[in-house]
N, CA, C and O atoms as a MOPAC input file, in Angstrom:
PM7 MOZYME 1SCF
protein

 N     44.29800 1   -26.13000 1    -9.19300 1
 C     45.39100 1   -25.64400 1    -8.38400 1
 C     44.99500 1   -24.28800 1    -7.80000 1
 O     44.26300 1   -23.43500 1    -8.30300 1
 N     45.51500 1   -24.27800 1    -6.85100 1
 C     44.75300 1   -23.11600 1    -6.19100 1
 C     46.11500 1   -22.34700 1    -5.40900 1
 O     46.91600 1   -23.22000 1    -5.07500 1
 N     46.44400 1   -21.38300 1    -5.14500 1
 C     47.40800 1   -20.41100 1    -4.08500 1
 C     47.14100 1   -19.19700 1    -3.47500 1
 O     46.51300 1   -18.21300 1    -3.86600 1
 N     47.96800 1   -19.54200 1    -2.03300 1
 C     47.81900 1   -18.68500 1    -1.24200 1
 C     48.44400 1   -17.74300 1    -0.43200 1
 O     48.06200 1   -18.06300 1     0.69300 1
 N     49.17100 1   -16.77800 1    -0.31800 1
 C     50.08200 1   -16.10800 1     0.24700 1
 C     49.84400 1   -16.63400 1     1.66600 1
 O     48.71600 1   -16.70700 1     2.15300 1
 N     51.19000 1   -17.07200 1     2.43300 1
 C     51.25200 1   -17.21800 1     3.74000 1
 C     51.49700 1   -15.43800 1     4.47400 1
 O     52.57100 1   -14.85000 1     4.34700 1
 N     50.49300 1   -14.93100 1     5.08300 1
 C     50.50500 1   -14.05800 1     5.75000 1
 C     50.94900 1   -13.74600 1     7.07800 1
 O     50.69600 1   -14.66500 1     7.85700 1
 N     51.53500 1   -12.74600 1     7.60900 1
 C     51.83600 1   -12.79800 1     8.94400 1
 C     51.00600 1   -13.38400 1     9.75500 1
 O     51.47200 1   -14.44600 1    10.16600 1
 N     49.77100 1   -13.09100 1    10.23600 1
 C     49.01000 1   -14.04900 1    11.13200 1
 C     48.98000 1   -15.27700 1    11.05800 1
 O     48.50200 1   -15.93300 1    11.98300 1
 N     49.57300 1   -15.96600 1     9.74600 1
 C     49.63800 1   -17.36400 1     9.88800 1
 C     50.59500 1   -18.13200 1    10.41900 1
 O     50.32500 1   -19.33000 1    10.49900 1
 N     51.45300 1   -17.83800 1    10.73600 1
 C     52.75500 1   -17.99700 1    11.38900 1
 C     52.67300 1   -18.06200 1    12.64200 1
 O     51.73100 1   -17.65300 1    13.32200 1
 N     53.53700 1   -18.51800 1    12.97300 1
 C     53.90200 1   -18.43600 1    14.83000 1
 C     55.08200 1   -18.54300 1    15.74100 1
 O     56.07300 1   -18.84200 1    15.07400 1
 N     55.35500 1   -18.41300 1    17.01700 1
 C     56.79500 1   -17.72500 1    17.52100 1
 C     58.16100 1   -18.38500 1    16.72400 1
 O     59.25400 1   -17.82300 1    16.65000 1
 N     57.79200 1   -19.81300 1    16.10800 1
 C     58.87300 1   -20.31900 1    15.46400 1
 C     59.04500 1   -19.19000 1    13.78800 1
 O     60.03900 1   -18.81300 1    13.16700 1
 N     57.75100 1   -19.00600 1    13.60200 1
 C     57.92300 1   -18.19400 1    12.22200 1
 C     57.40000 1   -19.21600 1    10.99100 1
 O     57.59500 1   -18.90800 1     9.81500 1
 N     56.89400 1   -20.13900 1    11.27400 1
 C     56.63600 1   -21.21800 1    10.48200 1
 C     54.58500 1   -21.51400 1    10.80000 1
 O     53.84900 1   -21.53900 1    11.78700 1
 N     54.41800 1   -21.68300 1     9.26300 1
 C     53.22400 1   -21.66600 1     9.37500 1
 C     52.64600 1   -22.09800 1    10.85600 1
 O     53.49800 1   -22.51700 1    11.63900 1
 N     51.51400 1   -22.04900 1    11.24200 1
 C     51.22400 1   -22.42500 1    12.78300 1
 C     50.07700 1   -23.44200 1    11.92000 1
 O     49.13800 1   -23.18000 1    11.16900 1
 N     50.75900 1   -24.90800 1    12.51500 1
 C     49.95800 1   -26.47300 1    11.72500 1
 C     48.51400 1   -25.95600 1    11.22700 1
 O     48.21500 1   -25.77500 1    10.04700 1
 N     47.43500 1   -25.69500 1    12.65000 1
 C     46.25000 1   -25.52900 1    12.07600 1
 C     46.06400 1   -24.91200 1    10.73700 1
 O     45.43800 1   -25.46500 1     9.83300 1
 N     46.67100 1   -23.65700 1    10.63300 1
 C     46.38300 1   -23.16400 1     9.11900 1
 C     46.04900 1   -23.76600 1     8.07600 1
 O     45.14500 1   -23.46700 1     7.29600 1
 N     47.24900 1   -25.20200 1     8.00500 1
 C     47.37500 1   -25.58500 1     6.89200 1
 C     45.64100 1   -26.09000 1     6.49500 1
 O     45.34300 1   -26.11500 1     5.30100 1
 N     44.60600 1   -26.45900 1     7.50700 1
 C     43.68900 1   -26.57800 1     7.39400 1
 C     42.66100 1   -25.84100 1     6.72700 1
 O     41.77300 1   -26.43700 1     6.11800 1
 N     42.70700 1   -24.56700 1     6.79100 1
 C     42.25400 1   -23.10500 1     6.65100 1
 C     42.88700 1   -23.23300 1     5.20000 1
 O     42.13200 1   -23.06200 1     4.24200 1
 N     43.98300 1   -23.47000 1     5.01900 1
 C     44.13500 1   -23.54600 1     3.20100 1
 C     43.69500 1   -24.71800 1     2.64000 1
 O     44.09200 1   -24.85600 1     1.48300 1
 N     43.13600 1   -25.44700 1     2.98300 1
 C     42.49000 1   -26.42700 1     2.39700 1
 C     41.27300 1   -26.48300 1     2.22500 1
 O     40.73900 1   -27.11200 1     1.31100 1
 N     40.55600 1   -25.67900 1     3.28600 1
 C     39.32500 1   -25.20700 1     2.94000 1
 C     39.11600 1   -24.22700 1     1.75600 1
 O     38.32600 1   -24.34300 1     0.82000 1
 N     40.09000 1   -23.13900 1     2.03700 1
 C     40.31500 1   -22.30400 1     1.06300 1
 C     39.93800 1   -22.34000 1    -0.60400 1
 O     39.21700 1   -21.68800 1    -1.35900 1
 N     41.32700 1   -24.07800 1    -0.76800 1
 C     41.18600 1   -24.50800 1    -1.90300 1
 C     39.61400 1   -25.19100 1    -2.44500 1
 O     39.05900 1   -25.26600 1    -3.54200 1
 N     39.34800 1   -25.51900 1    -1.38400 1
 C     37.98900 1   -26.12500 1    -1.82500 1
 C     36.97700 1   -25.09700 1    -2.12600 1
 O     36.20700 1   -25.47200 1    -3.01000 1
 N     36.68400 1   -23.65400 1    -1.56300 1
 C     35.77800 1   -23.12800 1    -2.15800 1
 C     36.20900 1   -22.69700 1    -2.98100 1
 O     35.18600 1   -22.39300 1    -3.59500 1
 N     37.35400 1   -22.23400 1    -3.84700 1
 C     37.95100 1   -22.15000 1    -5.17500 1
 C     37.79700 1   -23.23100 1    -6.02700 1
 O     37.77500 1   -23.05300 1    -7.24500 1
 N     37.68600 1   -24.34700 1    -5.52300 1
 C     37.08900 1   -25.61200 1    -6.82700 1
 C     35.67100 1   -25.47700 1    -6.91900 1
 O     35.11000 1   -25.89100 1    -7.93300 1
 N     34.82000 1   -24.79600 1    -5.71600 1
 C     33.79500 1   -24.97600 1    -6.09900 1
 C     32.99700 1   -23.56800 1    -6.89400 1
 O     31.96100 1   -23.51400 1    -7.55700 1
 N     33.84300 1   -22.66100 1    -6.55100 1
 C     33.24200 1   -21.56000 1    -7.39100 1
 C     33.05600 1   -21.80000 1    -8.68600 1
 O     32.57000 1   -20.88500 1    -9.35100 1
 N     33.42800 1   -23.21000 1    -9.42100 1
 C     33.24700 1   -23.33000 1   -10.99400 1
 C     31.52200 1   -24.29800 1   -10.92000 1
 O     31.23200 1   -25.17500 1   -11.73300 1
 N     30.78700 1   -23.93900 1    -9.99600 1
 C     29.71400 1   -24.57900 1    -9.56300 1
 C     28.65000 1   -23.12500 1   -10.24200 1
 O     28.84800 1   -21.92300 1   -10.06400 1
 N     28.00300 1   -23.51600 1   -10.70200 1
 C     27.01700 1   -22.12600 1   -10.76900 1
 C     26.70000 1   -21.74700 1    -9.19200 1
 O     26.21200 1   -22.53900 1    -8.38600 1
 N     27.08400 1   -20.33900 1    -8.90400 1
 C     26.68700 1   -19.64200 1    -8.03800 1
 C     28.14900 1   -19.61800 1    -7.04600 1
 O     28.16800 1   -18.70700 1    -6.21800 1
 N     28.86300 1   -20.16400 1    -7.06100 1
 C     29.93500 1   -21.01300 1    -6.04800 1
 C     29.73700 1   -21.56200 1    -5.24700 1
 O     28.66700 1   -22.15700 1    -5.37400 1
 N     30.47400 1   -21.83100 1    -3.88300 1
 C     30.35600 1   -22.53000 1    -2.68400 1
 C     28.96100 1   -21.25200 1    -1.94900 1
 O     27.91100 1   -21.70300 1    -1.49000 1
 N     29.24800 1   -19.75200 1    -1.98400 1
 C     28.01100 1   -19.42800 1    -1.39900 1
 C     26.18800 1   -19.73300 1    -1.69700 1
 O     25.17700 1   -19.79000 1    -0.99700 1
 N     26.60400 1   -19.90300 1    -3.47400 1
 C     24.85800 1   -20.73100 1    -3.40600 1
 C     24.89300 1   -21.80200 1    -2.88500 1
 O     24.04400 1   -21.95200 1    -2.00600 1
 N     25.83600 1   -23.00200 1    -3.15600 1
 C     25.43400 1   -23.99700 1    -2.55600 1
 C     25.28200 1   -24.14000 1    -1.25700 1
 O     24.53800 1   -25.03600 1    -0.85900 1
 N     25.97500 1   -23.26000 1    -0.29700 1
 C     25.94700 1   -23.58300 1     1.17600 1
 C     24.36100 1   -22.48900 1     1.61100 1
 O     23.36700 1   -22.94500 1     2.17600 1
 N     24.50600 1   -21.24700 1     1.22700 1
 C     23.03900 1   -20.41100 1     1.68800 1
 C     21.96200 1   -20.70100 1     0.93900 1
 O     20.85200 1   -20.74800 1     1.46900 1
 N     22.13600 1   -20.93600 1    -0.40000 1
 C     20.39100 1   -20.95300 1    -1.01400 1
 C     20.09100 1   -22.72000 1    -1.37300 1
 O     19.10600 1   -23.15300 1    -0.77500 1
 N     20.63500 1   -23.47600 1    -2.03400 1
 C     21.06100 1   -24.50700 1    -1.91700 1
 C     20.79000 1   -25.63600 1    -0.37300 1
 O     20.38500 1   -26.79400 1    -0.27400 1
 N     21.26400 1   -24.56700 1     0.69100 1
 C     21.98200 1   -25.44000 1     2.02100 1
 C     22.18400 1   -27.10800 1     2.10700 1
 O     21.65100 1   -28.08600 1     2.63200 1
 N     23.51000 1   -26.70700 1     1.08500 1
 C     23.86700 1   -28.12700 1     1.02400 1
 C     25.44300 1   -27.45900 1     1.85900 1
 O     26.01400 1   -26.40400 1     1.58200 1
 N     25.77100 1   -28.31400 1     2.74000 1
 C     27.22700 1   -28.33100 1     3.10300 1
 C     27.95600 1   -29.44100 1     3.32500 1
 O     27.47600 1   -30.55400 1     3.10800 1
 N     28.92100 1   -29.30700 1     3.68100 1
 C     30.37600 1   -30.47200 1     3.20100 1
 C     31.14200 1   -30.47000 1     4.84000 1
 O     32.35000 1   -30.25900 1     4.93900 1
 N     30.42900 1   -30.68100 1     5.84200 1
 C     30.75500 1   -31.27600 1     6.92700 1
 C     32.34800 1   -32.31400 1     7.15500 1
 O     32.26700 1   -33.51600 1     6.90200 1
 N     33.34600 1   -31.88000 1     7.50700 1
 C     34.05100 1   -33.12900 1     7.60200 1
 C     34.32200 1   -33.76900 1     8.80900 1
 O     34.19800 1   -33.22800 1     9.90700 1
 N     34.80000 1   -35.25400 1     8.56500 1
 C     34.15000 1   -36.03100 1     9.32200 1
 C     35.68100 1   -37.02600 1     9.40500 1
 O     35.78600 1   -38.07500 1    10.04000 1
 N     36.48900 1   -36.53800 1     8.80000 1
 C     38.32900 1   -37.23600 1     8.98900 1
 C     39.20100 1   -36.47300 1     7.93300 1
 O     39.21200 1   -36.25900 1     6.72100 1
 N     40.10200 1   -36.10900 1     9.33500 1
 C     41.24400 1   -35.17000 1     8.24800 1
 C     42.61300 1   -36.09300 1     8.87000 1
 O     42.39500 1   -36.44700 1    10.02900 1
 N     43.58200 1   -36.41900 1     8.48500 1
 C     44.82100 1   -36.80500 1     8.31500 1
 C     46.26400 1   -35.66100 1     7.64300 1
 O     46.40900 1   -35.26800 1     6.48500 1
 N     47.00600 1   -35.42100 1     8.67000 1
 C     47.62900 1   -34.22000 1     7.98600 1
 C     49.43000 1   -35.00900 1     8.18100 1
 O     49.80500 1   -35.71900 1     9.11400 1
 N     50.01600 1   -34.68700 1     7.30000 1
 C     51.55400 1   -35.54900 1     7.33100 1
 C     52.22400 1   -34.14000 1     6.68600 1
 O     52.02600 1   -33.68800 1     5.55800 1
 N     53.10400 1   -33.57000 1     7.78200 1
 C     54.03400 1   -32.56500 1     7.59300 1
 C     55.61600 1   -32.96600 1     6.89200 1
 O     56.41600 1   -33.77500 1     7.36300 1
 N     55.77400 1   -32.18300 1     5.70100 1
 C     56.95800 1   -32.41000 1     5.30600 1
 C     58.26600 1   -31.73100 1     5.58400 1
 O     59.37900 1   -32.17700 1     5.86600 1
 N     57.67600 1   -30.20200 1     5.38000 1
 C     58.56800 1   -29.03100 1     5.51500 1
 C     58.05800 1   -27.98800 1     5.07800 1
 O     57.21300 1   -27.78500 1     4.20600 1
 N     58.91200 1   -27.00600 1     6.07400 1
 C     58.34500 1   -25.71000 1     6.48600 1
 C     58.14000 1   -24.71900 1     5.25100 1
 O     58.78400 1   -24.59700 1     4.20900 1
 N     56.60100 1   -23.80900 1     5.91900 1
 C     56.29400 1   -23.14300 1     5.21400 1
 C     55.98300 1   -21.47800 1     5.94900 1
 O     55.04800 1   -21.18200 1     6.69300 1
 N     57.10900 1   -20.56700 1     5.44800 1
 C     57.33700 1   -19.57200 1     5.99200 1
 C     56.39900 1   -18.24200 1     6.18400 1
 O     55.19700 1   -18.48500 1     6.08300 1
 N     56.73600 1   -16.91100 1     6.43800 1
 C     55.62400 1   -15.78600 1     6.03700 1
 C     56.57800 1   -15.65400 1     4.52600 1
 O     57.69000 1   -16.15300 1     4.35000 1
 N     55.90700 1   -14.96500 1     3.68900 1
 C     56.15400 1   -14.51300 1     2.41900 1
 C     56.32300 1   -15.77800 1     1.31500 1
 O     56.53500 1   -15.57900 1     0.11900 1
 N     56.23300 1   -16.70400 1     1.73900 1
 C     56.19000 1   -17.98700 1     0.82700 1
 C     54.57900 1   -17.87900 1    -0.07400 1
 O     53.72100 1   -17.05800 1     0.25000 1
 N     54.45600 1   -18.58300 1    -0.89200 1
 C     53.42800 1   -18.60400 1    -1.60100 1
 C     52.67400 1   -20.37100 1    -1.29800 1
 O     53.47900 1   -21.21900 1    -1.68000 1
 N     51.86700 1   -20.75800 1    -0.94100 1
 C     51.41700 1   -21.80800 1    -0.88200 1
 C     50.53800 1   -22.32500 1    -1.56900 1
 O     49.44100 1   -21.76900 1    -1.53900 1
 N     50.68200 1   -23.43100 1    -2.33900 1
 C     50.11100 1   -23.84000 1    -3.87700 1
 C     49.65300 1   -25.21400 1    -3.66200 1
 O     50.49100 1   -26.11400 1    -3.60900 1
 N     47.97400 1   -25.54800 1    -3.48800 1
 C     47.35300 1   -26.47100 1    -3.28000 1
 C     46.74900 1   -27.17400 1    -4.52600 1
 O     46.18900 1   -26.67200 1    -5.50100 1
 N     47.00100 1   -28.40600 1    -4.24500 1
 C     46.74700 1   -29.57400 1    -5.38100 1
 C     45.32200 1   -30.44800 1    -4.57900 1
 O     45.29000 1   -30.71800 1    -3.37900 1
 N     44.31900 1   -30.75000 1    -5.49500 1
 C     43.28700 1   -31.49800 1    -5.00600 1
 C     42.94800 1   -32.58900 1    -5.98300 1
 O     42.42300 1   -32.53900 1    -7.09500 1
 N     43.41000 1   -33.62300 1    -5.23200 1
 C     42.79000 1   -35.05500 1    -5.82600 1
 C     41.77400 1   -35.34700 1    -5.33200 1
 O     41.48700 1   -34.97500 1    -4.19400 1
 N     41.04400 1   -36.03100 1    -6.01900 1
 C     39.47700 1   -36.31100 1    -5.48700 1
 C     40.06700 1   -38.23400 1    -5.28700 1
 O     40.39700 1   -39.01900 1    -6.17600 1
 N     40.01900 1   -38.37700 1    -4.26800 1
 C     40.32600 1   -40.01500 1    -4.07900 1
 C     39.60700 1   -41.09600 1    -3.83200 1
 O     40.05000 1   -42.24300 1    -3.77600 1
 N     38.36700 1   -40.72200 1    -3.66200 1
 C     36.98600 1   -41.67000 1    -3.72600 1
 C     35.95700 1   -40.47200 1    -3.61000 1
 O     36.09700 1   -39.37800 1    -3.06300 1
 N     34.70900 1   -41.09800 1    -4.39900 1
 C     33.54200 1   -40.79600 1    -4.17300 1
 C     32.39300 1   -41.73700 1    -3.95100 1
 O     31.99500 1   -42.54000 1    -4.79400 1
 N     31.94400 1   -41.59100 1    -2.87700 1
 C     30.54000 1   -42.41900 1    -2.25500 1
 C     29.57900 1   -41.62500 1    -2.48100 1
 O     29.60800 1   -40.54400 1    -3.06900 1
 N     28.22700 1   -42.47300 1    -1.74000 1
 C     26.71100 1   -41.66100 1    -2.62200 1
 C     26.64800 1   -40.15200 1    -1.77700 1
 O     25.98300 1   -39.19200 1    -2.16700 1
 N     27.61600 1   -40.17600 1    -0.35300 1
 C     27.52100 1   -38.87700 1     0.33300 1
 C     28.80500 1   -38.59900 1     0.45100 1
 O     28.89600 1   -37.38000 1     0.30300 1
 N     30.13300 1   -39.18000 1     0.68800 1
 C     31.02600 1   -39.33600 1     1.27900 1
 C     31.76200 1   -38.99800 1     0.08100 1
 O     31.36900 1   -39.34500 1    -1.03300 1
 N     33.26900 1   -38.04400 1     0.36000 1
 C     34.15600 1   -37.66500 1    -0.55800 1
 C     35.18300 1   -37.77600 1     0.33700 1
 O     35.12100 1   -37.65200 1     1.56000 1
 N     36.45900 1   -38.10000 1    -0.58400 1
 C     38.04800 1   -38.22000 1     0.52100 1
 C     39.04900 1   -37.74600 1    -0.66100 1
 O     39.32400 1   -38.40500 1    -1.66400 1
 N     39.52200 1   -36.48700 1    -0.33300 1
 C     40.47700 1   -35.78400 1    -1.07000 1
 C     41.89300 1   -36.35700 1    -0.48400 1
 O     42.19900 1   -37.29200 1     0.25500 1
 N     42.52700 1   -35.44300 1    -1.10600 1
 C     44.40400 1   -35.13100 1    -0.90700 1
 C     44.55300 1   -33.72900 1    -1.77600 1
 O     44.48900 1   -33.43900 1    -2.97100 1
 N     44.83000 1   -32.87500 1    -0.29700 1
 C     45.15500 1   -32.36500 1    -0.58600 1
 C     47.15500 1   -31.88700 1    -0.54600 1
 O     47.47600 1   -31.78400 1     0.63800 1
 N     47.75600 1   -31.75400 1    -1.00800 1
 C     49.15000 1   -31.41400 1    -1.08800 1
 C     49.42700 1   -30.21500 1    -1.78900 1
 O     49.18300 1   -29.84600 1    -2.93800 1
 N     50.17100 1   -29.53300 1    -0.51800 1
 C     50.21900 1   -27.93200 1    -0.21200 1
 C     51.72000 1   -27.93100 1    -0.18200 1
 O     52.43900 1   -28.50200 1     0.63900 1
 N     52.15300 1   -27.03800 1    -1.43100 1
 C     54.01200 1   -26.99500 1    -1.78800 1
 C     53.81200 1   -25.89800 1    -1.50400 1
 O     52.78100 1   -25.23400 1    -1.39500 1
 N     55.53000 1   -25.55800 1    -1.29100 1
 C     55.98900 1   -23.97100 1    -1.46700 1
 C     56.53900 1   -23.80700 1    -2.78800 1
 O     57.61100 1   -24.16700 1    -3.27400 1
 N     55.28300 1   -23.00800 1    -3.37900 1
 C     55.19900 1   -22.18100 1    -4.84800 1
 C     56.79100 1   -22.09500 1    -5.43300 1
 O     57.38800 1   -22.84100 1    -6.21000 1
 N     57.11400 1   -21.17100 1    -4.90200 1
 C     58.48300 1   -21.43500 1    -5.35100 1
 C     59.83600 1   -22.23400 1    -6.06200 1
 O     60.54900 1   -21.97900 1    -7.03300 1
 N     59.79400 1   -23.34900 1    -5.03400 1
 C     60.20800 1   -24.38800 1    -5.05400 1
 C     60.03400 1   -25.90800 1    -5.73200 1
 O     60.76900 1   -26.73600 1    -6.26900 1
 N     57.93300 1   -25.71400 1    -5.21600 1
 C     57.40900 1   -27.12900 1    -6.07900 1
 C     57.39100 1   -28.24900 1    -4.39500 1
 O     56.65900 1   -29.21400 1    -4.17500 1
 N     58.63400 1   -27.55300 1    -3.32900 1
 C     59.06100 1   -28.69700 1    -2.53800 1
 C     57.28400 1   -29.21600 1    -1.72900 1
 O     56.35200 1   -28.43400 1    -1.54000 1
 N     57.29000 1   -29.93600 1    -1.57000 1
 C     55.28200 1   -30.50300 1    -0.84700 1
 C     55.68000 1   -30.34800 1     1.08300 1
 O     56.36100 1   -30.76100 1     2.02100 1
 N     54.93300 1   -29.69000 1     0.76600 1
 C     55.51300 1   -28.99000 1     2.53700 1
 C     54.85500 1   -30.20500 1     3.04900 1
 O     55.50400 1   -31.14900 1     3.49800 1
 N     53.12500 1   -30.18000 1     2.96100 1
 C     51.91500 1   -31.05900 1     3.97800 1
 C     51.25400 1   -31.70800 1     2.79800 1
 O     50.95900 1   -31.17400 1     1.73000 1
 N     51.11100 1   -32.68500 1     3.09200 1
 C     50.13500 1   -33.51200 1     2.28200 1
 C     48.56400 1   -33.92800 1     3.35700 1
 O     48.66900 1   -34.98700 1     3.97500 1
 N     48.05900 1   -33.63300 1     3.43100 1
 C     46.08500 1   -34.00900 1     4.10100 1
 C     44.94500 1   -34.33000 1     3.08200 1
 O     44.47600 1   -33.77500 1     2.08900 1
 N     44.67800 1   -35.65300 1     3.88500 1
 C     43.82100 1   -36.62200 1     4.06600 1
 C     42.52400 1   -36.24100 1     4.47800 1
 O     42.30700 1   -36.08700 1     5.68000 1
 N     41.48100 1   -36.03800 1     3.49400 1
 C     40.24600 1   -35.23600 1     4.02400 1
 C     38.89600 1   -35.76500 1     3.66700 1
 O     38.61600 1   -35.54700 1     2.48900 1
 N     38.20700 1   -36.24100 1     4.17800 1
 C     36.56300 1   -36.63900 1     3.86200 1
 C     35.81500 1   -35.98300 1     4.64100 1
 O     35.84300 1   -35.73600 1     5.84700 1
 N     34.87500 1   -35.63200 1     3.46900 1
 C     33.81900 1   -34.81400 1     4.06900 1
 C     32.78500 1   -35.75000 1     3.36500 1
 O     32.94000 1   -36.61400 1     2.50200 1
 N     31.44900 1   -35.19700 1     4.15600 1
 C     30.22800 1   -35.92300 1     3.48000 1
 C     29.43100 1   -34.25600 1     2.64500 1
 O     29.61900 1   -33.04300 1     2.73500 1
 N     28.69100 1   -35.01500 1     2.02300 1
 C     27.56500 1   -33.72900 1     1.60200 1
 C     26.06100 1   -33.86100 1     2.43200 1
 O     25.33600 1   -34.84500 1     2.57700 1
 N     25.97300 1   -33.03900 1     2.71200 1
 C     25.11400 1   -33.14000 1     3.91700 1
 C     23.78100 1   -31.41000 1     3.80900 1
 O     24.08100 1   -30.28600 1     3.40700 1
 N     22.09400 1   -32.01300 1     4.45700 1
 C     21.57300 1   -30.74600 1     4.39600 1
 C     22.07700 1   -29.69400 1     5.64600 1
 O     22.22000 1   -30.14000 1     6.78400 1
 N     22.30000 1   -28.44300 1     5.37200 1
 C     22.84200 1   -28.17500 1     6.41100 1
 C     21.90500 1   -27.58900 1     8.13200 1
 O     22.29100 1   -27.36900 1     9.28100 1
 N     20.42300 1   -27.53700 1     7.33800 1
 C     19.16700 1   -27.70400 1     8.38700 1
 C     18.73000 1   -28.60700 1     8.91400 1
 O     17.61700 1   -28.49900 1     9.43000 1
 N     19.60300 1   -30.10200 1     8.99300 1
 C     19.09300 1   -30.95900 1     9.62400 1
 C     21.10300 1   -31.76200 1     9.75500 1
 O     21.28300 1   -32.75600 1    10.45700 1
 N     21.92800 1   -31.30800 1     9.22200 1
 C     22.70700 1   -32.27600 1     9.25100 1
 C     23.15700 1   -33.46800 1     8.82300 1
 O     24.18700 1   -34.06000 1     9.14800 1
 N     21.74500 1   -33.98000 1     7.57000 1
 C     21.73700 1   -35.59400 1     7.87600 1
 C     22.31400 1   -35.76000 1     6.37300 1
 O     21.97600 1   -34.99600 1     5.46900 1
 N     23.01800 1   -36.59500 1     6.23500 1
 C     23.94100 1   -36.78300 1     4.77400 1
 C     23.07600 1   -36.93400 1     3.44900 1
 O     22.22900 1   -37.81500 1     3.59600 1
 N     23.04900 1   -36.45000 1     2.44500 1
 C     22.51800 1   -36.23800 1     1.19500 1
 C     23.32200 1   -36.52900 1     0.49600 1
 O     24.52400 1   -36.40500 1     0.73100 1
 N     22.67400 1   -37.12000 1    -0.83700 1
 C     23.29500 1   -37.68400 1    -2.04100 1
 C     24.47600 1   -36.40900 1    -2.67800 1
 O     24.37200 1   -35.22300 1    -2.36400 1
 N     25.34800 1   -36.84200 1    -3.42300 1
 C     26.31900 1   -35.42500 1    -3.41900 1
 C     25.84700 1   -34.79000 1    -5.18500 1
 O     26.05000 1   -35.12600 1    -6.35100 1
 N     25.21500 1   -33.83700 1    -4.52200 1
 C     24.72200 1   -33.17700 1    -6.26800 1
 C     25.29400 1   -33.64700 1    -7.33400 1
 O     26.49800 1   -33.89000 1    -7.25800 1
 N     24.64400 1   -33.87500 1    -8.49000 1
 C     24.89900 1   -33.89100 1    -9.44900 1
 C     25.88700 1   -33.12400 1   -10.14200 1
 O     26.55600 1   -33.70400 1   -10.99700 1
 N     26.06400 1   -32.05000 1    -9.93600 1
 C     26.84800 1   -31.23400 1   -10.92100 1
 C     28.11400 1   -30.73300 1    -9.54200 1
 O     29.17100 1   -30.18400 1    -9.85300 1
 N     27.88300 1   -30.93000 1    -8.61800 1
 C     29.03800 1   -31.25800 1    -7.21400 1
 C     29.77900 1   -32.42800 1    -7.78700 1
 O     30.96100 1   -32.30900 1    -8.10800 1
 N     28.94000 1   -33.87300 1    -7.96700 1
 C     29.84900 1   -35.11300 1    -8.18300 1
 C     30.37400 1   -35.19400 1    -9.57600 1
 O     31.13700 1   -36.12500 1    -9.83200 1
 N     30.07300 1   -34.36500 1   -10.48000 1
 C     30.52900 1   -33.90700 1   -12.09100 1
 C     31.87400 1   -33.20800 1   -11.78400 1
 O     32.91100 1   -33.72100 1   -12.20400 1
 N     31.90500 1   -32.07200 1   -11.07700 1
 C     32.92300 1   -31.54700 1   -10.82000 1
 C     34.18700 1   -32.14200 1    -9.63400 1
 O     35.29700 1   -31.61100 1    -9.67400 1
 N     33.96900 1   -32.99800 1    -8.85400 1
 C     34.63400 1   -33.35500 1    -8.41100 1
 C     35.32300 1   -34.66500 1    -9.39700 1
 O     36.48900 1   -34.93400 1    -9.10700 1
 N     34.67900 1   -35.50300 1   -10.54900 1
 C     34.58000 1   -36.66400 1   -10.70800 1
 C     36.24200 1   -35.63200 1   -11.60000 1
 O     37.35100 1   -36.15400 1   -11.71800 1
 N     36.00200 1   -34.62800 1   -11.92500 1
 C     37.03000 1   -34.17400 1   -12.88600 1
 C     38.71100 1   -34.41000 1   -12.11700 1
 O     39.72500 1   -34.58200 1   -12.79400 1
 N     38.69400 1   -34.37900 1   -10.97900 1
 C     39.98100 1   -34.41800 1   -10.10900 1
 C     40.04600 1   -35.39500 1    -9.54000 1
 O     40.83000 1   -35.36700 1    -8.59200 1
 N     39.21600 1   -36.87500 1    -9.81700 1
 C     39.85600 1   -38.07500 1    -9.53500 1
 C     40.83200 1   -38.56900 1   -10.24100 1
 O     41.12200 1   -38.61400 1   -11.43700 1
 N     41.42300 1   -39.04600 1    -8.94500 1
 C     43.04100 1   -39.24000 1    -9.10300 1
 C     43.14600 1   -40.60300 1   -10.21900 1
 O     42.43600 1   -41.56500 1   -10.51100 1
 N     44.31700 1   -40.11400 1   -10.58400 1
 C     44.75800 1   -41.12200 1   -11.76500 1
 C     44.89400 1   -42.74400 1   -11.85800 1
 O     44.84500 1   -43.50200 1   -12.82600 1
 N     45.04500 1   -42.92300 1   -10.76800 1
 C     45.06800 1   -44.61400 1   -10.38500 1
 C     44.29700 1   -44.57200 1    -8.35300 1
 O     44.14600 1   -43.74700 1    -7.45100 1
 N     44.04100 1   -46.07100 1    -8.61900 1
 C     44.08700 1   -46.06900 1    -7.33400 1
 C     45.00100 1   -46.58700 1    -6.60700 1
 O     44.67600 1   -47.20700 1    -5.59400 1
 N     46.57600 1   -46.41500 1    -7.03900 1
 C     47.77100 1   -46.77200 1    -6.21700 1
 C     47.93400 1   -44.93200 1    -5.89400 1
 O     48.93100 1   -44.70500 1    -5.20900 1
 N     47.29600 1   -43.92100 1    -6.19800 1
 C     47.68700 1   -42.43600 1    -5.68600 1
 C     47.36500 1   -42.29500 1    -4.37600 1
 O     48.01400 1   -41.59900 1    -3.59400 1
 N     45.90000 1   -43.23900 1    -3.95000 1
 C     45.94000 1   -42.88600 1    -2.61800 1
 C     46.74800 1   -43.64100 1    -1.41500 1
 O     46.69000 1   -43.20700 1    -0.26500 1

């Protein structure tokens, strides 16, 4: 679980998160799952150069998420292939618990000097294998 203060810049003339963001916290959450990686997401992406390219996001808005709200991301791991990963992520307001956005996300693991999809590390597919979802009626 991961959270994030919704900040003024994230907002917009309505006062309500501005959609893209919610993207930007999902990335967020992901280099916070991966900092339990030796080195975090920065070894793996600079010394490593392994990166996580995505390649389909799906986003389903529930309800609004304000400035001063706290935003609290949940990551299911919902398949894993030999390159290919497809999360859910679902982003509540802290507060409440209420699930503002729920997104639909696959990325591949990929070298990031050539682009071309790589097997997903060992101790990457260890740590993700920990947040597969409980059934496969979750996805």
């Amino acid at each position: 679980m991961f959270r994030r203060p919704v900040r003024f810049g994230d907002v917009d003339a309505a006062r309500l998160v501005f959609f893209p963001r919610f993207l930007e916290y999902c990335h967020d959450a992901l280099e916070a799952l991966f900092a339990h990686l030796d080195g975090g997401y920065p070894r793996l992406t600079q010394e490593r150069g392994v990166g996580i390219p995505t390649v389909r996001v799906e986003c389903d808005f529930h309800a609004p998420l304000r400035y001063g709200d706290v935003a609290r991301l949940e990551i299911d791991v919902l398949a894993l292939g030999r390159a290919s990963v497809t999360v859910r992520h679902t982003i509540r307001r802290d507060a409440d618990g209420t699930a503002c956005a729920t997104v639909r996300h696959v990325f591949v693991t990929a070298a990031l000097a050539t682009l071309a999809p790589v097997p997903i590390p060992d101790d990457v597919r260890g740590l993700l294998s920990r947040h597969l979802a409980a059934a496969a009626g979750d996805a």
